[in-house]
N, C-alpha and C positions, 0 to 999 in steps of 0.2 A: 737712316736719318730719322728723327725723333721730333717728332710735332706736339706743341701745348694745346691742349683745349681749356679751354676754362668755363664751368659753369654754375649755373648758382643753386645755391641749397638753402632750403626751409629747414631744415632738423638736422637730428641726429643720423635718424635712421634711413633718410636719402640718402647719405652718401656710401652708407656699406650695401645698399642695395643696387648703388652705383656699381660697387666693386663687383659685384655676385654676376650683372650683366656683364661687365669687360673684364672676365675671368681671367682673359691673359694678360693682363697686366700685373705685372710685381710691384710689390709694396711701396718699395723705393721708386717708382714711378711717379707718385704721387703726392703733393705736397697741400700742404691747407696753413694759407695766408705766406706762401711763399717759404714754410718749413716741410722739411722730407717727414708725412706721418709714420706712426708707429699703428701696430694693430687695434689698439684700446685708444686711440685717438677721436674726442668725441667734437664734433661739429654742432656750430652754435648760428642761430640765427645772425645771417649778412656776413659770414664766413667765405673765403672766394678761395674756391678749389680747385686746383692745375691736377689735370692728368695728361701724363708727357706720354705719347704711343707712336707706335712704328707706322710707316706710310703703310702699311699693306691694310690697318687696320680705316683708317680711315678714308681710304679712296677703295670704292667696290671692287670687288674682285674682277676680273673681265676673262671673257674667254672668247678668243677671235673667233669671228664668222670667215672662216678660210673656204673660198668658192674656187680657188684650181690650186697647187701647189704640183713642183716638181724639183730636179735638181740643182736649174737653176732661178726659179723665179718661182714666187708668190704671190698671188693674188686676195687681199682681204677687203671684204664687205666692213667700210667704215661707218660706225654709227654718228648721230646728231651728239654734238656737246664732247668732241674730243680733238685734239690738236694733232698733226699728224707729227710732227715734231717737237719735243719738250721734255721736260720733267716728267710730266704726268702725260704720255701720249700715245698714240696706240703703236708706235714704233718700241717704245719701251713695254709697253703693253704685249707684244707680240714678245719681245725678249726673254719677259718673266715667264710666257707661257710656254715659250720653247723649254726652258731652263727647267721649270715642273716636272716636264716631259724626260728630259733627257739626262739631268743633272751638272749640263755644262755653264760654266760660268758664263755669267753675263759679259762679261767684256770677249769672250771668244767665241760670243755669238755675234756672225754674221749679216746681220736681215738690212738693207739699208734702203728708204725710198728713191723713187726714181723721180716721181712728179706727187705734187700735194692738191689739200683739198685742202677749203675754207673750214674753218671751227665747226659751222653749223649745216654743213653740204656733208650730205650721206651719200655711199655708193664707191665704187675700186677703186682703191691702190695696188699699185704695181709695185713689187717690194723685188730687188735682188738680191740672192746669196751668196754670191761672190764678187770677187772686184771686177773680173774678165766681162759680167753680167751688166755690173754696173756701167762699166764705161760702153760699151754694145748701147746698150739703153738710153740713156743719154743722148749718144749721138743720136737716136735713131729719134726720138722725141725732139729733138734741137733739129733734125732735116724732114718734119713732119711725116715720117714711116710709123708712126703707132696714132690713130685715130680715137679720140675719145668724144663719147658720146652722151647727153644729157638729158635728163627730163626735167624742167620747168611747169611746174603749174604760176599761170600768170593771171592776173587779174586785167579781162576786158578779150576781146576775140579780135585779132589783126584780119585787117582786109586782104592781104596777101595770103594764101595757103603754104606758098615758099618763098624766103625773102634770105639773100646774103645782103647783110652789116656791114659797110664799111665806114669807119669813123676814124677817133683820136684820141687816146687815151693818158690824163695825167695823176701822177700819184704822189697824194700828199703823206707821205711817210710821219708826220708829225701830230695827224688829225686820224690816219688811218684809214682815209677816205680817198677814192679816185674821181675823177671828170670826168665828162664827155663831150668833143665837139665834135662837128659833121667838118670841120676845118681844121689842116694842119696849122698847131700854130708851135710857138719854142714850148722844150721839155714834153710834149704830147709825143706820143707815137703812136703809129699806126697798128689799130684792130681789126680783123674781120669775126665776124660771128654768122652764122648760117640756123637757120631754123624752120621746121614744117611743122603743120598743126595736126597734130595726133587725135586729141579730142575737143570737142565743142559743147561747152553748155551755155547754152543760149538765155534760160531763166535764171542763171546765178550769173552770168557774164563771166566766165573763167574759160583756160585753156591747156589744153595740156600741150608743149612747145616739145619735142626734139630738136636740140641743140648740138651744131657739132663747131667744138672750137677751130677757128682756121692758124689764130696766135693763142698764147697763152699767159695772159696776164692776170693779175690779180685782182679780183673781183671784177672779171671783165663782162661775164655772162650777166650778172647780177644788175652792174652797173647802165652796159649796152640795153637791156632790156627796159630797165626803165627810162632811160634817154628817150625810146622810141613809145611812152607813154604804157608798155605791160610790167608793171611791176610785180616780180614774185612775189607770189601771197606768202607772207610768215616775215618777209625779210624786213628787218629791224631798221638797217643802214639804210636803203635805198628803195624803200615799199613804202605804204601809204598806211599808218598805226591804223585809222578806223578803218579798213579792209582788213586788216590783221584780226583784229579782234571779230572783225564782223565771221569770218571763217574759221577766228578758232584755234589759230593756229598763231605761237611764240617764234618759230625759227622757218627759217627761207626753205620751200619747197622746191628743192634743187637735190637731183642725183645723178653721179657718174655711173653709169648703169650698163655702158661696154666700151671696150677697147679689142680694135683693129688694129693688127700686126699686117703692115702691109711695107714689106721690104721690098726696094726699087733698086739696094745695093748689100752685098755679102754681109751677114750679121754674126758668121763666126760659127760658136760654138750653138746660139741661138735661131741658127736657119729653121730647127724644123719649126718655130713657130709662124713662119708665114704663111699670110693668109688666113688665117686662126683669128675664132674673135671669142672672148670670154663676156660671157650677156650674164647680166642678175636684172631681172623685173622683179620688185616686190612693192609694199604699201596699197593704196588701194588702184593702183593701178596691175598687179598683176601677183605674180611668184615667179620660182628659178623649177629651170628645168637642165639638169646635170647630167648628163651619162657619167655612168657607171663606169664603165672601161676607159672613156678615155678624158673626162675630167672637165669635156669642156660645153658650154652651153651652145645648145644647137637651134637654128629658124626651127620653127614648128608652123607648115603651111597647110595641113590637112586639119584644124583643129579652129572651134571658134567663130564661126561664121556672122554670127551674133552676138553684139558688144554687152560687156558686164555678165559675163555666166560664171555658175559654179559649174567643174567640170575636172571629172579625174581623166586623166590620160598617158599614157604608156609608147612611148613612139620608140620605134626599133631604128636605130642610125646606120651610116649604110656599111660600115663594120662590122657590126651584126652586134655591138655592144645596147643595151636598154636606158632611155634615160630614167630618171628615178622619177616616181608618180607622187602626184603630189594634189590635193585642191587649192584651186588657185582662184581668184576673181581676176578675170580677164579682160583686156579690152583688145579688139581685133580688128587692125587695120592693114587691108592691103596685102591678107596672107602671112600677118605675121605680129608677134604680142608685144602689145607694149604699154 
């Protein structure tokens, strides 16, 4: 599919030097004052020139950050600014990059999510490659056997060190915004949200929350959190703009950052994953630490003892596989990084 851009030109000699930059465009791409040019076609002051080009060229290229893959399931590290579903989204994103790879068409590429993330919430999706995978997963996420796990940076330090959320959640589909009340009332349903305080800075007032959702609604972490007065620093919708800006920061500081497979009933062809947790710490709260052999990230409790260090380290897992070394800025609570 074929998109216009339209831009404006001062001269002659802007627009062939337009051309010389977007080399892959053909001639007949391109049209001035709404006619297809020729090559001796000169441009004249207030002149309004369409170049029609293919999506690839105009939405960056991407190349997944893939943190475990196997034969049935995927695991990719989502960035800020991408929809997990859509036109342009990193399920398509992942599609094209299969297809580079392998030269299989797009439509008989497989990869389908299981659970999403908000626009601007970075950290895992759990993608399957088959249907068998797909429906396993599902259920297992709809009977709460796969745990997903958050980091929140929030503005202001709760009195509580550990506190479960229970409220009421309403979604205005129209506005694209939800509620909150501490009362059930019509069309709300019921939230739990759970969270411990990771780190504490006292002179800036912030916090770093672990969050583990108990339901999963839409914007519910986001929402719950500022109900109870810590709003995510960055978040647009439900934060506070002059703490936005006082930190710096345009989009919500929120990441899904692991997921626990914890099967309570037969998962099929997906059994050996239980019990298994795929962890990414990155930003400046920490990095990833992967084994090599078998894919997946492991507690690191011998490491760390002292919050915020630079620190290389090589930890041998008890299969005897190495996980990959890496520097990292750390923060260490409780025997283990987050």
């Amino acid at each position: 599919m074929s998109k216009c851009v339209v831009i404006g030109v001062t001269g002659g000699i802007a627009v062939y030097k337009a051309l010389d930059v977007i080399s892959a465009l053909r001639k007949k791409d391109i049209r001035i004052n709404n006619v297809r040019t020729n090559k001796n076609d000169v441009v004249h002051l207030g002149d309004e020139i369409q170049i029609f080009v293919i999506d690839e060229l105009l939405y960056k290229s991407f190349v997944p950050d893939i943190i475990y893959e196997d034969d049935n399931i995927l695991i990719v590290n989502k960035p800020s600014d991408i929809e997990v579903v859509g036109d342009h989204s990193l399920t398509n994103y992942l599609k094209d990059y299969v297809k580079s790879l392998s030269g299989i068409d797009k439509d008989n590429i497989y990869i389908e999510p299981c659970h999403r993330l908000d626009r601007n919430t970075t950290g895992l999706v759990l993608y399957s490659k088959n249907e068998t995978s797909t429906s396993i997963l599902l259920e297992k996420f709809k009977d709460h056997e796969i745990e997903k796990h958050y980091l929140a940076t929030v503005y202001g330090i709760p009195k509580l060190e550990h506190q479960t959320l229970t409220s009421y959640l309403f979604k205005d589909n129209k506005k694209s915004l939800v509620y909150i009340s501490d009362e059930p009332k019509k069309g709300y349903v019921k939230i739990i949200t759970s969270y411990s305080i990771k780190k504490k800075n006292i002179k800036e007032n912030f916090s770093v929350l672990d969050i583990t959702l108990h339901t999963g609604k839409t914007h519910q972490i986001r929402a719950h959190l500022a109900h109870i007065g810590y709003p995510i620093i960055g978040d647009g919708k439900y934060g506070n703009n002059q703490i936005n800006k006082k930190f710096g920061y345009k989009t919500q500081q929120l990441c899904s950052y692991s997921l626990k497979f914890n099967f309570t009933t037969d998962a099929g062809i997906l059994n050996y994953l239980n019990e298994k947790e795929i962890r990414y710490i990155y930003g400046n709260l920490g990095g990833r630490t992967r084994c090599i052999q078998c894919g997946f990230i492991h507690n690191c409790a011998e490491y760390g003892k002292r919050a915020e260090r630079i620190i290389l380290y090589r930890i041998r897992c008890s299969h005897g596989g190495f996980h990959r070394s890496a520097f990292m800025r750390l923060f260490c609570v409780q025997g283990w990084f987050a």
